[in-house]
Predicted model as a PDB file, atoms N, CA, C, CB and O in Angstrom, pLDDT in the B-factor column:
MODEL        1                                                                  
ATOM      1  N   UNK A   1     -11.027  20.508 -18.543  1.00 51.00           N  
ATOM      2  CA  UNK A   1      -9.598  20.514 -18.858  1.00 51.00           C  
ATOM      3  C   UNK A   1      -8.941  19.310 -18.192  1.00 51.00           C  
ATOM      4  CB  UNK A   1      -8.924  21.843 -18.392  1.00 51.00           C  
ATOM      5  O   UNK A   1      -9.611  18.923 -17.235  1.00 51.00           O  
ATOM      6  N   UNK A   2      -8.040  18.731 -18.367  1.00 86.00           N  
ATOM      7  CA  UNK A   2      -7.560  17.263 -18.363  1.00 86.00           C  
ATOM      8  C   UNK A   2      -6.055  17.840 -18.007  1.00 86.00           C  
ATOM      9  CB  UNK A   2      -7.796  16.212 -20.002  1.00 86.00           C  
ATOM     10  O   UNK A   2      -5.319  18.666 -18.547  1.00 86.00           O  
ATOM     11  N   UNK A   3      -5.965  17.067 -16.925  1.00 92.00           N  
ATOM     12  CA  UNK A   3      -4.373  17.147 -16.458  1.00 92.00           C  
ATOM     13  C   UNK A   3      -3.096  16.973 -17.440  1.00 92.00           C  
ATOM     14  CB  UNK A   3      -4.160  16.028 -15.443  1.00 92.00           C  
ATOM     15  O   UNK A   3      -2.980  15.846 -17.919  1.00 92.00           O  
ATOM     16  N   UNK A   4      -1.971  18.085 -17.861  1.00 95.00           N  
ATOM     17  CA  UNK A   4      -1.150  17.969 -18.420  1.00 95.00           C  
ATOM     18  C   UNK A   4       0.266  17.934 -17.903  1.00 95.00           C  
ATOM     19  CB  UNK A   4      -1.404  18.631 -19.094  1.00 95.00           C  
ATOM     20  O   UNK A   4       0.496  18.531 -16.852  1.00 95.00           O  
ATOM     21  N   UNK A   5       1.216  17.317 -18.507  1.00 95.00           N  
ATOM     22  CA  UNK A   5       2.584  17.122 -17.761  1.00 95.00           C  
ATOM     23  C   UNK A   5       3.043  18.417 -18.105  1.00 95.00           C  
ATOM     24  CB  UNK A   5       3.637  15.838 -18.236  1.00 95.00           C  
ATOM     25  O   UNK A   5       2.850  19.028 -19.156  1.00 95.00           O  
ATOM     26  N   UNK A   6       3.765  18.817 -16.953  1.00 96.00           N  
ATOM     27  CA  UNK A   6       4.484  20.325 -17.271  1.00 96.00           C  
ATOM     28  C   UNK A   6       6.062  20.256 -15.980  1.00 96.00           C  
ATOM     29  CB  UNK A   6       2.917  22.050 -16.733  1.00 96.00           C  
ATOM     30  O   UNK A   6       6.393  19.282 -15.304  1.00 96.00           O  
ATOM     31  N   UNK A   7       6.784  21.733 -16.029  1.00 95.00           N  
ATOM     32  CA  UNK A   7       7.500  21.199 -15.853  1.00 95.00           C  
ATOM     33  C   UNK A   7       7.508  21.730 -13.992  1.00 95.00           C  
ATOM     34  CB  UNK A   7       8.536  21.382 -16.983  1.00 95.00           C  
ATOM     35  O   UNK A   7       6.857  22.705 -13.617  1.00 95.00           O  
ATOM     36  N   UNK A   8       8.217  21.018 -13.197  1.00 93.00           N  
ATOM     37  CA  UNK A   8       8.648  21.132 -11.880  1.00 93.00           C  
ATOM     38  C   UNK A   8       8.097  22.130 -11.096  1.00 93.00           C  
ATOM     39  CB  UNK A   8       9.905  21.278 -11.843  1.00 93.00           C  
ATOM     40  O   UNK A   8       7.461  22.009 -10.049  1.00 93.00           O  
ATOM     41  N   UNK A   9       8.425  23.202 -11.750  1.00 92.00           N  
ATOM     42  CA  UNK A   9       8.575  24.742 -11.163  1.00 92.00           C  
ATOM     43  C   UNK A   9       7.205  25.154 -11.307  1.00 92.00           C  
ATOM     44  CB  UNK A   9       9.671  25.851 -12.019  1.00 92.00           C  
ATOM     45  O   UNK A   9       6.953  26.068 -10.522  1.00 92.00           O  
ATOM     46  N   UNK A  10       6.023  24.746 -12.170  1.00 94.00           N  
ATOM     47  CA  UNK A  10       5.048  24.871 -12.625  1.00 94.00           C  
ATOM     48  C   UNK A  10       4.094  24.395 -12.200  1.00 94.00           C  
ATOM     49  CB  UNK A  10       5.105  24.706 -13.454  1.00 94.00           C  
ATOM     50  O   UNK A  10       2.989  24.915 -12.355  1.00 94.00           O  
ATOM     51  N   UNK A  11       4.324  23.078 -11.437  1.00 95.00           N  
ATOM     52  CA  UNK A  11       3.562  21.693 -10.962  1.00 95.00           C  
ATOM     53  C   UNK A  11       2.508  22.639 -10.193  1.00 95.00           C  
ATOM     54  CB  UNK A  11       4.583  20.344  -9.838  1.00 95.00           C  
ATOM     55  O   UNK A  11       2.826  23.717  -9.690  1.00 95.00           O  
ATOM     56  N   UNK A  12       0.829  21.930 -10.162  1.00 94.00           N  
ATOM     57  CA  UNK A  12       0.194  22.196  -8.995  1.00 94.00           C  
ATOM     58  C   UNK A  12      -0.063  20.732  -8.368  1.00 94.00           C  
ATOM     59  CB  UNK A  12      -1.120  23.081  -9.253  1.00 94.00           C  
ATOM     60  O   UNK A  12      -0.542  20.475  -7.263  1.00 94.00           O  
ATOM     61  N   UNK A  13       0.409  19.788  -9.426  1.00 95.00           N  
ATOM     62  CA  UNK A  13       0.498  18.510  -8.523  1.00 95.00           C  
ATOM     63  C   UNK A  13       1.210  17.518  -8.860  1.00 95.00           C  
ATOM     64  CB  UNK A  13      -0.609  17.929  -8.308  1.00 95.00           C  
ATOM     65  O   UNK A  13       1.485  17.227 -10.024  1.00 95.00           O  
ATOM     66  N   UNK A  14       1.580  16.895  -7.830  1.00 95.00           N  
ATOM     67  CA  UNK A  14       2.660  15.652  -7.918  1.00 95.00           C  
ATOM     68  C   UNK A  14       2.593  14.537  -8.268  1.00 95.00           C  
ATOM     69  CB  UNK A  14       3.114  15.324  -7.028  1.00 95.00           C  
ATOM     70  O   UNK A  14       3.273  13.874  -7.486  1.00 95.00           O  
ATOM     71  N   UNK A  15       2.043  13.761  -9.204  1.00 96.00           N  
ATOM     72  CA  UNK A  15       1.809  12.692  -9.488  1.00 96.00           C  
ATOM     73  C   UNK A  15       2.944  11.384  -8.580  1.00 96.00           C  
ATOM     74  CB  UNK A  15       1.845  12.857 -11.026  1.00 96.00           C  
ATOM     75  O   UNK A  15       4.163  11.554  -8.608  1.00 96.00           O  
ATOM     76  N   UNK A  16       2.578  10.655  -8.141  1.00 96.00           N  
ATOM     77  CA  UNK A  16       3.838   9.485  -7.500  1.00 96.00           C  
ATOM     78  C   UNK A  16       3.139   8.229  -7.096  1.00 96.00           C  
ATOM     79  CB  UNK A  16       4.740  10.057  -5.955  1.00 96.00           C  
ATOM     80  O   UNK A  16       2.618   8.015  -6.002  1.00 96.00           O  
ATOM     81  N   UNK A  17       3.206   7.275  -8.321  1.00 97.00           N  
ATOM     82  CA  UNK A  17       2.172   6.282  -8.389  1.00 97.00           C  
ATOM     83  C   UNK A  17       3.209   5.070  -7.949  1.00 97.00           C  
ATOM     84  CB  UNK A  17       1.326   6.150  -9.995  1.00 97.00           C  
ATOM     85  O   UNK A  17       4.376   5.386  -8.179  1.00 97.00           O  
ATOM     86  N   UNK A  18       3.080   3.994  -7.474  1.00 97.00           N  
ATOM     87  CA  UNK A  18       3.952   2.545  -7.317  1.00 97.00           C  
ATOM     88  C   UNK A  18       3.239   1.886  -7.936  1.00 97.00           C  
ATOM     89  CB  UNK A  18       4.250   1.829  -5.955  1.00 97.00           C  
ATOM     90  O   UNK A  18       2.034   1.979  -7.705  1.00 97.00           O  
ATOM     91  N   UNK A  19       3.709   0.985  -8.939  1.00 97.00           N  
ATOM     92  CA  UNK A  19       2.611   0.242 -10.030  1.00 97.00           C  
ATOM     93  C   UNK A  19       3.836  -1.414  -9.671  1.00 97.00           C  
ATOM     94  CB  UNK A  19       2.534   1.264 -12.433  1.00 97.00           C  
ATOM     95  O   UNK A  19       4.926  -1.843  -9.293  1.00 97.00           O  
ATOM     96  N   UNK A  20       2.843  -1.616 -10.048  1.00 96.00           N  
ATOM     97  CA  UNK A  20       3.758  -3.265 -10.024  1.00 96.00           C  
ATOM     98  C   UNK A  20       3.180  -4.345 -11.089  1.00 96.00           C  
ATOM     99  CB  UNK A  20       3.551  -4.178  -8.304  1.00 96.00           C  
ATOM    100  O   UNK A  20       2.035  -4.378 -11.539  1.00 96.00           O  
ATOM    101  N   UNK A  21       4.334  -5.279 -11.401  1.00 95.00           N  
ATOM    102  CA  UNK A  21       3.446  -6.790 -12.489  1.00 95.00           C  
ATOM    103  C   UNK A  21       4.544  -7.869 -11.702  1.00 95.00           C  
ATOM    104  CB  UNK A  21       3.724  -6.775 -15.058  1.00 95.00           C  
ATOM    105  O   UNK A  21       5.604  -7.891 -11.075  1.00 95.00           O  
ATOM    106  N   UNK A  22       3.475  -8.715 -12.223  1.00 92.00           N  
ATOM    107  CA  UNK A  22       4.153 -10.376 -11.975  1.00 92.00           C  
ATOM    108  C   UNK A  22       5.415  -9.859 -12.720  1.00 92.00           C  
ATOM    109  CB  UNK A  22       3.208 -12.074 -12.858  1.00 92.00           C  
ATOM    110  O   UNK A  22       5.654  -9.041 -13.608  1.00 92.00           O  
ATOM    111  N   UNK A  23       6.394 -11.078 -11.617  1.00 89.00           N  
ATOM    112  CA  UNK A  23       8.270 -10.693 -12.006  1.00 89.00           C  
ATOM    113  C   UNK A  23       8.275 -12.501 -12.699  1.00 89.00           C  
ATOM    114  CB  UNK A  23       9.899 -10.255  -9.874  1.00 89.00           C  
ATOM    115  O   UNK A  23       8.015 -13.554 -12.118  1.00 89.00           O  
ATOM    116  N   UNK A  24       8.604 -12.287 -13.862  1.00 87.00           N  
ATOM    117  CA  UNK A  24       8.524 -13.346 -14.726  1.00 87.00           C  
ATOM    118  C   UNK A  24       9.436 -14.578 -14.082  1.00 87.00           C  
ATOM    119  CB  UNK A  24       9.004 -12.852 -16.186  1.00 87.00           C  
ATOM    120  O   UNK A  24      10.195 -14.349 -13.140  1.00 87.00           O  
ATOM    121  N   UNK A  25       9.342 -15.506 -14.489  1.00 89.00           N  
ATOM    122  CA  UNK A  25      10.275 -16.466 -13.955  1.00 89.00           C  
ATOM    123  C   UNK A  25      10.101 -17.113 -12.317  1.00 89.00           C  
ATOM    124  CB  UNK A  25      11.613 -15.717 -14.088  1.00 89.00           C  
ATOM    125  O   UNK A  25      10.382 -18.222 -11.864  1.00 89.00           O  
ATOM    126  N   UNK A  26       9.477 -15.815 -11.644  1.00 93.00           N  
ATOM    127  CA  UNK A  26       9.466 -16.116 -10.064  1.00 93.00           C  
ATOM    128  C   UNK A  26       7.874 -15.827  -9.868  1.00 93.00           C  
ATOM    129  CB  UNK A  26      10.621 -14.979  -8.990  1.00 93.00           C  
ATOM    130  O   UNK A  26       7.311 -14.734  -9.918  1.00 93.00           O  
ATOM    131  N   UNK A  27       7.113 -17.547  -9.551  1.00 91.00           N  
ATOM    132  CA  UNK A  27       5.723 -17.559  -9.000  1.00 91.00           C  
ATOM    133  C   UNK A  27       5.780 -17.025  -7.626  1.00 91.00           C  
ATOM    134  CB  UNK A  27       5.085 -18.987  -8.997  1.00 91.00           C  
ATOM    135  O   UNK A  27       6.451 -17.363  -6.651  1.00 91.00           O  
ATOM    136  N   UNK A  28       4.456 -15.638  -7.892  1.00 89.00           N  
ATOM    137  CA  UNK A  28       4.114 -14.740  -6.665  1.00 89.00           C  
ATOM    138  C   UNK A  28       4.947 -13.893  -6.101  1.00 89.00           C  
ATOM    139  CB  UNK A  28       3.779 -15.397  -5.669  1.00 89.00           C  
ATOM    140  O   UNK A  28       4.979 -13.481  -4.942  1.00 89.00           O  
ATOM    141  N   UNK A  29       5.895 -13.570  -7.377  1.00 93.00           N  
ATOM    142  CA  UNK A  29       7.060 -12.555  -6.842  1.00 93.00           C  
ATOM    143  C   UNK A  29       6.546 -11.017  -8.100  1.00 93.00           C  
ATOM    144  CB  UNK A  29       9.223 -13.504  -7.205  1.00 93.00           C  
ATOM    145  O   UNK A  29       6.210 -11.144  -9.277  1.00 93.00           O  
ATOM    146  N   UNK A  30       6.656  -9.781  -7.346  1.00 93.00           N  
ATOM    147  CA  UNK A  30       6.173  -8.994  -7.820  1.00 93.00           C  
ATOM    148  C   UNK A  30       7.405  -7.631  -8.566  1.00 93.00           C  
ATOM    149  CB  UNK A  30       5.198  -8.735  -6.737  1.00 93.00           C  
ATOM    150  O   UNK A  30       8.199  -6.910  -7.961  1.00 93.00           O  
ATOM    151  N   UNK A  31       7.222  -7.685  -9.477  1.00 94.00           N  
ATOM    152  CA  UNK A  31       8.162  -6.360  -9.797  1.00 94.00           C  
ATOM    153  C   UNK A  31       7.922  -5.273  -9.461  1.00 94.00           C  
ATOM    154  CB  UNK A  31       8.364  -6.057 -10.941  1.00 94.00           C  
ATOM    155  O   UNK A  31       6.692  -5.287  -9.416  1.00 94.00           O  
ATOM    156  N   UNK A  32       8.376  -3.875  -9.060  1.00 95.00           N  
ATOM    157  CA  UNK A  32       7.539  -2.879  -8.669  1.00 95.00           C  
ATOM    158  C   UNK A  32       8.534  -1.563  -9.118  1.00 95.00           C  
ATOM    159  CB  UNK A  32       7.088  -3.033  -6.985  1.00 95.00           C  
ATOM    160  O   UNK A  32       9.706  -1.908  -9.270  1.00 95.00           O  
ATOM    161  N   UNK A  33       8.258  -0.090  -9.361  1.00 96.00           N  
ATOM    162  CA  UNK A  33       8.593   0.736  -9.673  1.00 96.00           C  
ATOM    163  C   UNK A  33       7.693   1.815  -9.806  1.00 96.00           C  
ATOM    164  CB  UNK A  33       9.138   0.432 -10.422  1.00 96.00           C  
ATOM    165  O   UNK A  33       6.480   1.637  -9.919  1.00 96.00           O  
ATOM    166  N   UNK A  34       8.321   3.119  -9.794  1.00 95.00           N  
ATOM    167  CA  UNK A  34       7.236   4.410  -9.714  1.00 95.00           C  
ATOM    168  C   UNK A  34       7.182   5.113 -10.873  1.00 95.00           C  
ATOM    169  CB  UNK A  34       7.553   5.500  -8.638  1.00 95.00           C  
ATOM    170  O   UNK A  34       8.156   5.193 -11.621  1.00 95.00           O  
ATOM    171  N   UNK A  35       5.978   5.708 -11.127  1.00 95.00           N  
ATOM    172  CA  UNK A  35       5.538   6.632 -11.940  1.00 95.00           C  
ATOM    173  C   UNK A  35       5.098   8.250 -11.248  1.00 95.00           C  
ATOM    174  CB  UNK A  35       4.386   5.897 -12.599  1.00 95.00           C  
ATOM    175  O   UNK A  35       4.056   8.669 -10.744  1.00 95.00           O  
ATOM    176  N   UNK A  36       6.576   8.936 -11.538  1.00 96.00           N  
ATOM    177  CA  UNK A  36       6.388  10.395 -11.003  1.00 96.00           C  
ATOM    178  C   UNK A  36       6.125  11.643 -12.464  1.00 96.00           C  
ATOM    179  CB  UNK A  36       8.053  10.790  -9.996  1.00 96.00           C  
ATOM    180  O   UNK A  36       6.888  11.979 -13.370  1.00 96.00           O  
ATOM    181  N   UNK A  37       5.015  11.967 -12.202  1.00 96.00           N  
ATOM    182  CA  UNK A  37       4.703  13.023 -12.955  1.00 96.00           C  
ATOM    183  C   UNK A  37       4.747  14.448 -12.130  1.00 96.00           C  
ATOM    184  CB  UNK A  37       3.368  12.721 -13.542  1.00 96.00           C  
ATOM    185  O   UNK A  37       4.654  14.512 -10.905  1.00 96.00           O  
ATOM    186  N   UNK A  38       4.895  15.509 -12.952  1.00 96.00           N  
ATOM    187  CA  UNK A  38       4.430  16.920 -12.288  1.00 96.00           C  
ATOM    188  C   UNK A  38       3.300  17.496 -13.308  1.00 96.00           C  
ATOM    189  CB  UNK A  38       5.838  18.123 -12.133  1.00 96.00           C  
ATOM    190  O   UNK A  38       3.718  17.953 -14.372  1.00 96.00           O  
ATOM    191  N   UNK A  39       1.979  17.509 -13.077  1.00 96.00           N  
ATOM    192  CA  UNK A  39       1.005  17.693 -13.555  1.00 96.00           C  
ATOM    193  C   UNK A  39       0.500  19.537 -13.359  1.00 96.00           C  
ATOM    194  CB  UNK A  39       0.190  16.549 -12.940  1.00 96.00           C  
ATOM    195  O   UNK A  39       0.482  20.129 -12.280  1.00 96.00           O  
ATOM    196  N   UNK A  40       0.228  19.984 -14.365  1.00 96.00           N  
ATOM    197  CA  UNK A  40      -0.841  21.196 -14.285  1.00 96.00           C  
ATOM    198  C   UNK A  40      -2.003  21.311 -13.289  1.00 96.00           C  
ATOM    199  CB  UNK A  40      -1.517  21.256 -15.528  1.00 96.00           C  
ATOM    200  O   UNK A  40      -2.431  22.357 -12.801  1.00 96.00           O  
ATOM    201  N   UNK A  41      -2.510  19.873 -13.035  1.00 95.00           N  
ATOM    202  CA  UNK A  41      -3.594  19.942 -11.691  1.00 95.00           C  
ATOM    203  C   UNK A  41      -3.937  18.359 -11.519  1.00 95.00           C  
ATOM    204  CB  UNK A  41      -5.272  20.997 -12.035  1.00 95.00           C  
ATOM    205  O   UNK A  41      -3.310  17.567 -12.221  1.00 95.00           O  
ATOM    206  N   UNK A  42      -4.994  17.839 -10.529  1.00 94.00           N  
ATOM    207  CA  UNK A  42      -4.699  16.876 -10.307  1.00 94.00           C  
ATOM    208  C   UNK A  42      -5.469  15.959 -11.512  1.00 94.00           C  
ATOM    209  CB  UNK A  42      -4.911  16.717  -8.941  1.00 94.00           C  
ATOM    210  O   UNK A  42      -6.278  16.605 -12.177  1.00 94.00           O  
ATOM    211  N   UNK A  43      -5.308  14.514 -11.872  1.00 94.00           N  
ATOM    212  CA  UNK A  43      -5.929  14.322 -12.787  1.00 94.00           C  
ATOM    213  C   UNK A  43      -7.036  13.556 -12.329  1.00 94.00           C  
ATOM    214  CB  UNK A  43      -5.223  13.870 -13.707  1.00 94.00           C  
ATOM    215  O   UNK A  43      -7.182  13.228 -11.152  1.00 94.00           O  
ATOM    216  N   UNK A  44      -8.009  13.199 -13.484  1.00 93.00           N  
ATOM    217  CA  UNK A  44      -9.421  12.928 -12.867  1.00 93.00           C  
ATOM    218  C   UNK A  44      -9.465  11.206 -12.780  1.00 93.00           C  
ATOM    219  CB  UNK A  44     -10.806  13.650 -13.973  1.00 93.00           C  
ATOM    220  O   UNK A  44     -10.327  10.601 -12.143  1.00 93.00           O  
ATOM    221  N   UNK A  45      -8.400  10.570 -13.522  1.00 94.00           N  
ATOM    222  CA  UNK A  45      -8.142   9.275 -13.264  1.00 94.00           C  
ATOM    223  C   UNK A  45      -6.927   9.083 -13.635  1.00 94.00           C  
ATOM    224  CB  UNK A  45      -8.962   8.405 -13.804  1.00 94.00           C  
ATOM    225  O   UNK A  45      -6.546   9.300 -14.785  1.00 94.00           O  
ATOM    226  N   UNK A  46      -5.945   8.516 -12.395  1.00 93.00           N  
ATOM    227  CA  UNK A  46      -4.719   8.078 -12.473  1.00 93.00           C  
ATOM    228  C   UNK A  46      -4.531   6.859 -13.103  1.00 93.00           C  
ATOM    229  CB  UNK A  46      -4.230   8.047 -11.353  1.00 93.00           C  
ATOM    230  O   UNK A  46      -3.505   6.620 -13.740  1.00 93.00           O  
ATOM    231  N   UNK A  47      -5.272   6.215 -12.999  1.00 93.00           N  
ATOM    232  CA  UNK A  47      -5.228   5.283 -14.117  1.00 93.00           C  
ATOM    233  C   UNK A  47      -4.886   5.046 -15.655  1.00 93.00           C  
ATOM    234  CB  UNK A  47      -6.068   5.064 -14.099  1.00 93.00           C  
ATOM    235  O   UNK A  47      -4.716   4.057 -16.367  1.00 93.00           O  
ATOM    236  N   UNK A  48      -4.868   6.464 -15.830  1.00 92.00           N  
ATOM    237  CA  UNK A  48      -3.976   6.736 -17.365  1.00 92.00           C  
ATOM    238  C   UNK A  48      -2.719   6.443 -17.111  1.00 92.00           C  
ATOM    239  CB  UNK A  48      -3.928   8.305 -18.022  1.00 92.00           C  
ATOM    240  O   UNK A  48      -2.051   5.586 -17.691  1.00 92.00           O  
ATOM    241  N   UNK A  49      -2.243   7.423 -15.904  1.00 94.00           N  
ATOM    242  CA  UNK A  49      -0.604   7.227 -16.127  1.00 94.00           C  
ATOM    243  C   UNK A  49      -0.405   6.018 -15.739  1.00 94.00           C  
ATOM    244  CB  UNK A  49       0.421   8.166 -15.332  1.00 94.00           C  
ATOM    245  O   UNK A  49       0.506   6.274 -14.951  1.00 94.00           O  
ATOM    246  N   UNK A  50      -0.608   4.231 -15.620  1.00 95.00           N  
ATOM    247  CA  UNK A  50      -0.479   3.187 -15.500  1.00 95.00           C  
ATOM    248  C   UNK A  50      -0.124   2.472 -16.508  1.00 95.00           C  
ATOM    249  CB  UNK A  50      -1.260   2.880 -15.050  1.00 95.00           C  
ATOM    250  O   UNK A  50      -1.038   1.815 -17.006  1.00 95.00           O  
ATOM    251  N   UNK A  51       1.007   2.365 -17.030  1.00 94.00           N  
ATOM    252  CA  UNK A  51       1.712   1.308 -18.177  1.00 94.00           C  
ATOM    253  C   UNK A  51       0.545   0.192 -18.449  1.00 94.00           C  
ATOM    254  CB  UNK A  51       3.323   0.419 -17.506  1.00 94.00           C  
ATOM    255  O   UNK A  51      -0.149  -0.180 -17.502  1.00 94.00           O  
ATOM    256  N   UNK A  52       0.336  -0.363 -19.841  1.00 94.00           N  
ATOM    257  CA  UNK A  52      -0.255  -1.446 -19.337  1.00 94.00           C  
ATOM    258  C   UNK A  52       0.411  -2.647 -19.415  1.00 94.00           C  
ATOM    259  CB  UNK A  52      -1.354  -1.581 -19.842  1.00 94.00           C  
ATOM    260  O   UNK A  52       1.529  -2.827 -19.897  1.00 94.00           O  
ATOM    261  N   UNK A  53      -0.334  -3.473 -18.914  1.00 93.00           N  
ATOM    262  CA  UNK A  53       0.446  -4.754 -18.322  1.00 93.00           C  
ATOM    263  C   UNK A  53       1.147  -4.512 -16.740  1.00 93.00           C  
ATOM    264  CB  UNK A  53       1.775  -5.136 -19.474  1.00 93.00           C  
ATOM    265  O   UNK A  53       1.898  -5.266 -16.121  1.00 93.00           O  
ATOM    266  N   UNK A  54       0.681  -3.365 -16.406  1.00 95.00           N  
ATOM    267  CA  UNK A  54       1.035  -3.082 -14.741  1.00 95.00           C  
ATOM    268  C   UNK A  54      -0.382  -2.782 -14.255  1.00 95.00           C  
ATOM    269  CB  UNK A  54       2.213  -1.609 -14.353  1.00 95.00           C  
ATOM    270  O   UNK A  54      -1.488  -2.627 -14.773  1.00 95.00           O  
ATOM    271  N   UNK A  55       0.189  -2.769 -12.922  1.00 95.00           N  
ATOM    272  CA  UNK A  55      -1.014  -2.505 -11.961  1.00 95.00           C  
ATOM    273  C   UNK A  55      -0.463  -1.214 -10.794  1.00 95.00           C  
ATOM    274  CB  UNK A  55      -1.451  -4.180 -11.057  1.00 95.00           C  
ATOM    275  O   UNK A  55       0.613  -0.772 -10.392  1.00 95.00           O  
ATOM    276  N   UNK A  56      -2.134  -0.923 -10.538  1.00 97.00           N  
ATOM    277  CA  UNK A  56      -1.489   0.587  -9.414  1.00 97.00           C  
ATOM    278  C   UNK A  56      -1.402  -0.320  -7.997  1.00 97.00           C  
ATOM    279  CB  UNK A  56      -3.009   2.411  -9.124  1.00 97.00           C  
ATOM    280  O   UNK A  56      -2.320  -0.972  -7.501  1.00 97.00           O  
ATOM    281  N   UNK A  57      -0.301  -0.199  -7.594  1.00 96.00           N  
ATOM    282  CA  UNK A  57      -0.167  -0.861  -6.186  1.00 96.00           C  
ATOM    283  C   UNK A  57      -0.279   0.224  -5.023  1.00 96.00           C  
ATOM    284  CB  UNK A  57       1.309  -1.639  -6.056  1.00 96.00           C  
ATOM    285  O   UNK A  57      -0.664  -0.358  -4.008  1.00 96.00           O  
ATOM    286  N   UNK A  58      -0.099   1.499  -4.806  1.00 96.00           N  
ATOM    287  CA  UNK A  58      -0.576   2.701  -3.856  1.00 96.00           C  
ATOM    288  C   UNK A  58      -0.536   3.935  -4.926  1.00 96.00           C  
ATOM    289  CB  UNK A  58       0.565   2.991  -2.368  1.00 96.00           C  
ATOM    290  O   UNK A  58      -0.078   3.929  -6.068  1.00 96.00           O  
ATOM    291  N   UNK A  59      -1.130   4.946  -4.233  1.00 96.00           N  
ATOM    292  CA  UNK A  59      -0.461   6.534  -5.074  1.00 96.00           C  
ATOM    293  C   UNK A  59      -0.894   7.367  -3.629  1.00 96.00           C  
ATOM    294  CB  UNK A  59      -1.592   7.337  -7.059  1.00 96.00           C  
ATOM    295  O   UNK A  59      -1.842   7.464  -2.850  1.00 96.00           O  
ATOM    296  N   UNK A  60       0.847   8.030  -3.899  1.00 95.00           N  
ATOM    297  CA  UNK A  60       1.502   8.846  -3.297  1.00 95.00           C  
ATOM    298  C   UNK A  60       1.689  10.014  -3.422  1.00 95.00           C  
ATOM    299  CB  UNK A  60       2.243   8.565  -3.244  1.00 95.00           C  
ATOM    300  O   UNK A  60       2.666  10.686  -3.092  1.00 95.00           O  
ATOM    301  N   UNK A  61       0.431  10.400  -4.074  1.00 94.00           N  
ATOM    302  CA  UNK A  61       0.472  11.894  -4.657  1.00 94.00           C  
ATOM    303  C   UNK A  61      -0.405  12.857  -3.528  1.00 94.00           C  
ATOM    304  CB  UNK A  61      -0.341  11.951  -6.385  1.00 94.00           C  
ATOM    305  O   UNK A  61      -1.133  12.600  -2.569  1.00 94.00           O  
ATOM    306  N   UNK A  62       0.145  14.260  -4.274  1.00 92.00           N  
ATOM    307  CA  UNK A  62       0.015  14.806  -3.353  1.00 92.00           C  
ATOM    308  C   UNK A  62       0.187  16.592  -4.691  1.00 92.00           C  
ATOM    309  CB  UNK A  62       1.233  14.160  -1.915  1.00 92.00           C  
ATOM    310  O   UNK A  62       0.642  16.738  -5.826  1.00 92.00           O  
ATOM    311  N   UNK A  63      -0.558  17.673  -3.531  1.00 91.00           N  
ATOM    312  CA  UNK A  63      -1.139  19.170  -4.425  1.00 91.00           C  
ATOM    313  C   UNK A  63       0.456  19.294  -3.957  1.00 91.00           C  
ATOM    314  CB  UNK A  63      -2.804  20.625  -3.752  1.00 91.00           C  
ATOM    315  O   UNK A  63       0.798  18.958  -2.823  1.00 91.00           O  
ATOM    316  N   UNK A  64       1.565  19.903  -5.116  1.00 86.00           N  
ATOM    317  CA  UNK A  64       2.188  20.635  -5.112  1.00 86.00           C  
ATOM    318  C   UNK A  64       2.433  21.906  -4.044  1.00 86.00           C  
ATOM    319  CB  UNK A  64       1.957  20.751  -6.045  1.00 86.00           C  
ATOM    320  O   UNK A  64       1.665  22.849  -4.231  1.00 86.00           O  
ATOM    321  N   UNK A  65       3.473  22.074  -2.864  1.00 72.00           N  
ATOM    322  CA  UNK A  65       3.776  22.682  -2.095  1.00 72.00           C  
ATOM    323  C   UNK A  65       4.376  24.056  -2.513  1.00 72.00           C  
ATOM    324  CB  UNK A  65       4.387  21.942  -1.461  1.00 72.00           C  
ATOM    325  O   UNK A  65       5.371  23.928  -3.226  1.00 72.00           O  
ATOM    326  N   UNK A  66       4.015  25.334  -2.244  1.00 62.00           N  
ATOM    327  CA  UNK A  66       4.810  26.543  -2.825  1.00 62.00           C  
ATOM    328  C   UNK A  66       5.379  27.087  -1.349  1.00 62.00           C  
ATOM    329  CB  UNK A  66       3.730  27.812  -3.804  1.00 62.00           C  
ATOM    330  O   UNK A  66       4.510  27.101  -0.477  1.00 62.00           O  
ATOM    331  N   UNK A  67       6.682  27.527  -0.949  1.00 51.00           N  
ATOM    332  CA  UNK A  67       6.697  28.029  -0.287  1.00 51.00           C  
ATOM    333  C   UNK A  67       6.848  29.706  -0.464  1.00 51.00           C  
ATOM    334  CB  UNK A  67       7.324  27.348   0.215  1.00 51.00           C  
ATOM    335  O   UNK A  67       6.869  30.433   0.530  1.00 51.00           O  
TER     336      UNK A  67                                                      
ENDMDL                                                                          
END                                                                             
């Protein structure tokens, strides 16, 4: 079974990726922004959720907390 997006309340995991690309116009300057999912479980390669033409610069994920 393959990790599906679902919603918040449901999550068993947090997807929270920082992906980044070359920032056009400016040599060696990097654009950067996150990719937050709430997933059904964790997935087996994060590398899907990666736009392409970006790159994974850390992931910040983490198993969904219940208190």
């Amino acid at each position: 079974m393959s990790a599906q997006v679902v919603a918040p309340s449901d999550a068993k995991f947090n997807l929270m990726l920082v992906i980044g690309q070359p920032y056009r116009g400016v040599p060696g300057a990097t654009q950067t922004t996150y990719v937050q999912e709430y997933l059904s479980e964790e997935p087996d390669d994060v590398e899907l959720f990666v736009p392409e033409g970006w790159e994974l610069l850390e992931d910040e994920s983490e198993e969904s907390q219940r208190l």
